[in-house]
N, C-alpha and C positions, 0 to 999 in steps of 0.2 A: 504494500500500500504506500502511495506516494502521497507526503505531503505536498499541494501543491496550493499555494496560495493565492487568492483571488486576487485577481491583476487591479491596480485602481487606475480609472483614467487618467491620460496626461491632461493637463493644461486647456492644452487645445480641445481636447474631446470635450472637456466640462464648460469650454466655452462657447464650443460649437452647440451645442446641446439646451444651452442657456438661449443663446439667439433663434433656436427654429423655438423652444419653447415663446419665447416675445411675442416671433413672428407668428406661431397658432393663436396665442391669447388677445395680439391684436385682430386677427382676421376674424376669430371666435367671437370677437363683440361686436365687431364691424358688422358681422353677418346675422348676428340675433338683432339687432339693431335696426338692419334692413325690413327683413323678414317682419321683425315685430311692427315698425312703420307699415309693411304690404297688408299685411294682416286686420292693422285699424284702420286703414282706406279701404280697403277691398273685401275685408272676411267674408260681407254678404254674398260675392259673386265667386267667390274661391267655390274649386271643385272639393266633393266632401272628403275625397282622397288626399288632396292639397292639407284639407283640414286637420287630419288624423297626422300626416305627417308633421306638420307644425307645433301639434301636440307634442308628438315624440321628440323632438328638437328641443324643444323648451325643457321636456322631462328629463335630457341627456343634458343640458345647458345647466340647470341645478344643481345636476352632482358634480360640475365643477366650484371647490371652493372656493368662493369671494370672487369668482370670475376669474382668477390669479391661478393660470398652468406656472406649478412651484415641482412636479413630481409627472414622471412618466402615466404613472395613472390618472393624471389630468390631461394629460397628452392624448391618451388613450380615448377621454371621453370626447374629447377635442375633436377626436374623428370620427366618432358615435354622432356627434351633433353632426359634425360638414356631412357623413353619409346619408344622415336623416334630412337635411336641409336639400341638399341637390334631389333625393327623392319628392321633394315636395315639390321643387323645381322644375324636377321633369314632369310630376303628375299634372300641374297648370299647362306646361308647353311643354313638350317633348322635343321641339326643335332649341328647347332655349333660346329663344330669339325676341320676346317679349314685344314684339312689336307693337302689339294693340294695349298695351299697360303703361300709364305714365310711369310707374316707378322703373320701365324695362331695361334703362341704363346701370340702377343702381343694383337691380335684378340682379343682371348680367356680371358685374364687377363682382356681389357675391360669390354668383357663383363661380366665377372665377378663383376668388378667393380660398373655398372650400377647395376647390381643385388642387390649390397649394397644398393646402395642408395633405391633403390625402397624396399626393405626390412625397413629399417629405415622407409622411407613412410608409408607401411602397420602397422607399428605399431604404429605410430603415430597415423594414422585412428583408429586402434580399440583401444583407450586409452592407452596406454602401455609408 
């Protein structure tokens, strides 16, 4: 049996790690923030699919503490929220294109933004 001790990050990894954390908890507000604006202008005319998803979004936005990604399992819901968000996204418009919705620019930058995030995800998962 080998003792073999857990490696601690360098430097650089705890700082890297600190920056995509910023950059989800800013994109994370950004996007509930959208969302929650589309939502009070429009809920009446949102599809009921749109509506369940926005639910689950909000539901996943809570169990981040204080809003503040401090720990990977904020990360983690980080991208529970942007999956459930773009779901809501596509269930209004499938092309994403928001054409016919005043908010469809800020729409659009969302979901852009959750794209981020889930981008950084995937490469976290495949070692990168």
């Amino acid at each position: 049996m080998t003792n073999k001790k857990p490696t601690t990050p360098t430097k650089a990894a705890r700082q890297d790690e600190s920056k995509r954390w910023q950059r989800t908890e800013n994109a994370c507000r950004t996007l509930m923030d959208t969302l929650f604006q589309w939502q009070r202008e429009q809920g009446e005319i949102l599809a009921e699919r749109t509506q369940q998803y926005l639910s689950m979004t909000a539901i996943h936005y809570r169990k981040i503490r204080h809003g503040k990604v401090i720990s990977a399992g904020d990360f983690n819901q980080c991208v529970e929220v942007c999956q459930c968000a773009l779901r809501a996204l596509q269930a209004q418009d499938p092309s994403l294109a928001f054409t016919d919705d005043k908010l469809g620019e800020a729409l659009r930058q969302a979901w852009q933004l959750a794209d981020g995030v889930l981008a950084d995800y995937r490469k976290l998962k495949s070692g990168g």
